[in-house]
N, C-alpha and C positions, 0 to 999 in steps of 0.2 A: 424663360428666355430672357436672357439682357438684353435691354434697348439701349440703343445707341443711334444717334443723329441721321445717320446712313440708311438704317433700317426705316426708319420714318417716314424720309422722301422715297426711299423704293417705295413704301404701301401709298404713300399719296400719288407718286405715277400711275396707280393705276383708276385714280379717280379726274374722270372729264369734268369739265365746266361744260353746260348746258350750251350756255350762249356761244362757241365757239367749236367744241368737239376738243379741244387741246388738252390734257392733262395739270393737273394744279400747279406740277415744277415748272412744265413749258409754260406757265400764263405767269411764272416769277406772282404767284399768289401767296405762297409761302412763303412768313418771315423770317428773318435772320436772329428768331428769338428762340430757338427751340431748347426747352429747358425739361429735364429727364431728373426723376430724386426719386430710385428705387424703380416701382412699378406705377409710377404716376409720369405723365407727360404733358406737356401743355406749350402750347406755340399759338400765332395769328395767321391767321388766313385773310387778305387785303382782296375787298373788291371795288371795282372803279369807281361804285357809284352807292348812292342807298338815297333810295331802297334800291335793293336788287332783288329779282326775283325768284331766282337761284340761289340766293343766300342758305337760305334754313335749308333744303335739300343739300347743298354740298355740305355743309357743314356735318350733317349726318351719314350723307357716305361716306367721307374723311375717317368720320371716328370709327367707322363698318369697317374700313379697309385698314387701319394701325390693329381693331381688335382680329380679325381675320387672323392678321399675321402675327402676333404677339401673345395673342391670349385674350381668352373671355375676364383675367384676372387684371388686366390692364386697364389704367384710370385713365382716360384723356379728357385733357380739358381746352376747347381751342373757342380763343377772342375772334371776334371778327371788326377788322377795320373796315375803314372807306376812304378813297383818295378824295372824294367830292361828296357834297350833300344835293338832291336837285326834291323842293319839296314838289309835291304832287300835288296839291292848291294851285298852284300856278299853270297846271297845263291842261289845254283843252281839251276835253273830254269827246272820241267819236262825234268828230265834228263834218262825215261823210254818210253818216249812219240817217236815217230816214223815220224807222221804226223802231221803236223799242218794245217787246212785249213781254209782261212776265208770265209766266205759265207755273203755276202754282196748284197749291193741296192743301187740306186743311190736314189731314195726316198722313202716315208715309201708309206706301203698300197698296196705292189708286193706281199706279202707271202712268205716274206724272212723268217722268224722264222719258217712259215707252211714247208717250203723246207728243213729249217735247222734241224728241228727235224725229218720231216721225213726220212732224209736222216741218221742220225745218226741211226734213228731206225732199216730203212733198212741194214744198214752197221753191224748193232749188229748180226740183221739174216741171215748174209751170214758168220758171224762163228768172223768177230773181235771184238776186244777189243777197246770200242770205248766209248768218252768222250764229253760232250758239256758243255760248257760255255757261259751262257747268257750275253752277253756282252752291252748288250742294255741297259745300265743303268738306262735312265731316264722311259722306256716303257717294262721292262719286261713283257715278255709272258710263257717264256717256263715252270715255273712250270703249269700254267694252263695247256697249252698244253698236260702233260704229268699228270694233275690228282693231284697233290700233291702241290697246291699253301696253303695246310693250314696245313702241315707240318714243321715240324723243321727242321733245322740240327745242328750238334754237332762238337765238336772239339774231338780228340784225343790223350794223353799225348806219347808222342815220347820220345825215350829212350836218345838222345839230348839235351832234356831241353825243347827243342819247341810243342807245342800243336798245331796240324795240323785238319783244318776244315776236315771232311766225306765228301764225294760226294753222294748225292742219288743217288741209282739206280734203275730206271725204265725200263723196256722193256730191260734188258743188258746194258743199256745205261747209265753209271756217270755224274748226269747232278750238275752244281750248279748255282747259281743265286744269283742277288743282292735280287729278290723276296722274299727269304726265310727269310734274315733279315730286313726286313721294312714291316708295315702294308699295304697290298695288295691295301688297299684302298685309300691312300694319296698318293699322288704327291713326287716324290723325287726333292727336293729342293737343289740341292747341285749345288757350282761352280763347274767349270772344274776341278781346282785340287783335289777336294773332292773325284769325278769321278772318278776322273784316280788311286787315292790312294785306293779309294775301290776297282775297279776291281784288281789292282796290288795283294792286298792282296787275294782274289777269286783266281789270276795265282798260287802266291807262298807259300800260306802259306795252301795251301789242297792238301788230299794226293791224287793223281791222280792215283799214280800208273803205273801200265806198259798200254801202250796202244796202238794199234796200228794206229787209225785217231784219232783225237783230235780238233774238231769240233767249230770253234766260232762264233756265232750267232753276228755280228757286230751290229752296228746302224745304222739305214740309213742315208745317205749323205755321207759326208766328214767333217773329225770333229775331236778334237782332244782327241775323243777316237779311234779311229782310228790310231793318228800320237802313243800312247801311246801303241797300240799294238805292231805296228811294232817297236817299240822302245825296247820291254819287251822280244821279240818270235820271232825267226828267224821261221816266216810265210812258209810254205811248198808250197804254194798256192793260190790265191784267187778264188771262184765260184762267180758272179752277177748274181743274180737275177732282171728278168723284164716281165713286159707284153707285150702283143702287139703294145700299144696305142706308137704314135709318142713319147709324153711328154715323158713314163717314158722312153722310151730308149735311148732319149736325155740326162736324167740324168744316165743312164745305163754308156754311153759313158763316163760319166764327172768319175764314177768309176773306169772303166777300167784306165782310164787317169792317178789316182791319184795311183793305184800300179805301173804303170808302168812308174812313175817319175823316173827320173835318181837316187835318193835321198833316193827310197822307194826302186824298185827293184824286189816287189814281183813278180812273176810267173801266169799267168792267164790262171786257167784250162781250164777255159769256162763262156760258158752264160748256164741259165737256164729260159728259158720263161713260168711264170707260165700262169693262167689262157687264156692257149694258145688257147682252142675251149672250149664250150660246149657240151657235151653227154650226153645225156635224159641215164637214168638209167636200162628204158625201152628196149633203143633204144641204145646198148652200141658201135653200129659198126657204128651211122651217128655222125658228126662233123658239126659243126656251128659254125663260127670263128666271136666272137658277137663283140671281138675288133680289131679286122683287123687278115691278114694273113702273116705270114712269116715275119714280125718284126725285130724278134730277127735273125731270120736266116737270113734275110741280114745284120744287124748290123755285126754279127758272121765273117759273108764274107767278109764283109767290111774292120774289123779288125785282121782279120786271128786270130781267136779263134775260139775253137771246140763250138758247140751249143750240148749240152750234153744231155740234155731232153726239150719237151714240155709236160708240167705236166694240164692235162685235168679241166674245171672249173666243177665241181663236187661238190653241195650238203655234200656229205658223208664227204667231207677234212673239211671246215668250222665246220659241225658236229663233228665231231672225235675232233678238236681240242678246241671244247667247251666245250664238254665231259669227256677229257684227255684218250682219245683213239686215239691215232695217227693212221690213216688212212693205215699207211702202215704196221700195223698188219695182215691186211684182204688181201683178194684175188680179192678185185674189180677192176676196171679200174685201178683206181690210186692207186691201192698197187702195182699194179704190174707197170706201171708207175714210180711210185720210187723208184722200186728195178732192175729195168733198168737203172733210175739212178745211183742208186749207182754202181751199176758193172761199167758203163762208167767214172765214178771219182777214182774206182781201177786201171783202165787201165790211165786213164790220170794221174793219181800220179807217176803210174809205169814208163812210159813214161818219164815224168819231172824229176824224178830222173835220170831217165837214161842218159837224153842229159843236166842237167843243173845241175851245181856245186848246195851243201846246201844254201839256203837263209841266207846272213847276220841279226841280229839286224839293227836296222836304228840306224843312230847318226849323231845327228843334233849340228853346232854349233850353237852359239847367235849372 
C-alpha cells in the first residue's frame, strides 16, 4: 500500500486521547511534521504537559492504528513533544488521604491482589472512604477483579492548569490501574524506571480525594517498585500476605524483613494467610488444612506480628474474581471472612497510630 499524509490522519482519527474521549486530529496532537520515505513514516505527537499519563499508551495505539491500515510491513516511528514541563517534586502528594497501607507478598500466587481488593471492598462497606492502587505493574489484576478491565479512564481539567486522571469507582471503592492504560492483553515491557515513572504518575497526578485507607496492591517479592513506593508515600503500614506452605512463608519472612529495614521503616500490621483450609460449601462448619496448619500463625509468633485473618480456600473467591464480583459483597464464608478482616486492620491502624509516630518517605543515598 502507498502511504501518503491523508491516510495517516485517517488511521490516527480513529485513536482517542484518554484524557478527554476526542481523537488525535481533533486534539490538534499531530504535527505538521509528517514525513513518509518508502514504507517508513514518522511524525510528532504534542501533549500538553509531561509527564503525561497517557503518553506511552497513545503512542502505541497510534502506531496499532497506521499498521492496522497499512500493513504489518510498515515502519512508524513517532516523537513525542510537550507544550509544558510540570516536575512532580513539587506537588503534593494525597494530601486528603488518612491511611496508607501496603498489602504485599513475598511471592506471587498467595492471593495478594484477591485480599487486597477484597479488603478494600470490605473497608468501603463498613462506611469508609477507601481507595486502591494497583501497583503491580508488570501483572495487573484489579481491574479484572472488579469487572471493569475494558473500560477507560479519563483525565480531568483542574482549575491549576493541571489535568488530573479520575479513579473508577466500584463497589465505593476508587481503584486505578496501569491495566486501564495498556491493552489487557500484551505483556508490559517496561524497564524499572519506566515502572516506577508510570506508577509515580497513577500516585500524583489522580484525583484521589479525601479518603480514609488508601490501599496498594504491591508486587510480589522485593523490587524496586517497592523501594519507589516507600520512597513516594510515607506508608501507614504494611499487611503480608501468605499461605500455609513452608516455601511461601519463607518468602513471607524475606517481606516482613524488607519493611522493617532500618532504611525503610515501615510499621507491619500483620500477616494474612490465605488459602488457609478448605470448606465444602456444603459443608461450611468442617475445615481441611490441604497445605498444612497454623503456618502463618507460628511465623506470626515468631515475629511478633498480629496474624489478622485466615481467609478460607473457597471456590466462590477465585469465582468472584473472575467474574469481577468481589466475594466480599455476599454473605458466604469468605465475605464474612474479609469483613472480619477488615475490622481487625481498623483496630490495628488505630493501634499503630496510637503508639508509633507518622511513617517517614524513605531517602536513599548513592
Amino acid at each position: 500500500m502507498t502511504l501518503y499524509p491523508a491516510l495517516i490522519l485517517e488511521s490516527l482519527r480513529t485513536v482517542r486521547y484518554p484524557g478527554n474521549g476526542k481523537n488525535l486530529v481533533e486534539n490538534n496532537m499531530v504535527e505538521d511534521d509528517i514525513r513518509i520515505n518508502g514504507n517508513s513514516v514518522s511524525f510528532s505527537l504534542v501533549f500538553d504537559k509531561n509527564p503525561d499519563p497517557f503518553a506511552a499508551s497513545v503512542v502505541k495505539a497510534a502506531k496499532a492504528a497506521i499498521i492496522m491500515t497499512a500493513g504489518n510491513d510498515v515502519d512508524v516511528n513517532i516523537a513525542m513533544t510537550f507544550r509544558k514541563n510540570i516536575p512532580v517534586t513539587t506537588m503534593k502528594l494525597l494530601p486528603e488521604v488518612k491511611n496508607i497501607i501496603g498489602v504485599s507478598s513475598g511471592k506471587g500466587g498467595v492471593g495478594k491482589s484477591t485480599v487486597a481488593v477484597n479488603l478494600a471492598v470490605s473497608l468501603a462497606q463498613l462506611g469508609y472512604k477507601v481507595g486502591l492502587l494497583d501497583a503491580d505493574i508488570f501483572g495487573p489484576s484489579v481491574p479484572k477483579m472488579f469487572g471493569v478491565e475494558d473500560e477507560t479512564v479519563y483525565a480531568e481539567h483542574q482549575q491549576d492548569g493541571k489535568d488530573l486522571i479520575l479513579p473508577m469507582e466500584v463497589y465505593g471503592v476508587k481503584i486505578l490501574s496501569i491495566g486501564f492504560l495498556v491493552n489487557k492483553d500484551d505483556a508490559v515491557l517496561w524497564r524499572g524506571g519506566m515502572a516506577s515513572n508510570a506508577l509515580k504518575q497513577l500516585i500524583s497526578e489522580a484525583k484521589w480525594g479525601a479518603l480514609d485507607y488508601f490501599i496498594i496492591d504491591m508486587p510480589p517479592g522485593t523490587s524496586d517498585i517497592h523501594l519507589t513506593l516507600v520512597q513516594t508515600l510515607a506508608i501507614t503500614g504494611a499487611i503480608v500476605v501468605s499461605t500455609p506452605q513452608q516455601v511461601a512463608l519463607a518468602d513471607a519472612r524475606k517481606g516482613i524483613s524488607m519493611f522493617r529495614a532500618p532504611k525503610v521503616n515501615v510499621p507491619i500490621l500483620g500477616l494474612v494467610e490465605n488459602m488457609a483450609y478448605f470448606t465444602p460449601a456444603t459443608h461450611p462448619e468442617e475445615r481441611y488444612y490441604i497445605f498444612g496448619k497454623d503456618g502463618a500463625k507460628q511465623l506470626a509468633e515468631e515475629l511478633h506480628v498480629d496474624l489478622l485473618g485466615e481467609i478460607p480456600l473457597v471456590a466462590s473467591i477465585c469465582d468472584g474474581g473472575d467474574r469481577g464480583t468481589p466475594v466480599a459483597i455476599g454473605n458466604s464464608v469468605s465475605g464474612v471472612a474479609f469483613r472480619e478482616l477488615a475490622q481487625k486492620v481498623v483496630l490495628a491502624i488505630d493501634n499503630r497510630n496510637a503508639v508509633f509516630p507518622p511513617t517517614e518517605k524513605v531517602e536513599f543515598s548513592h
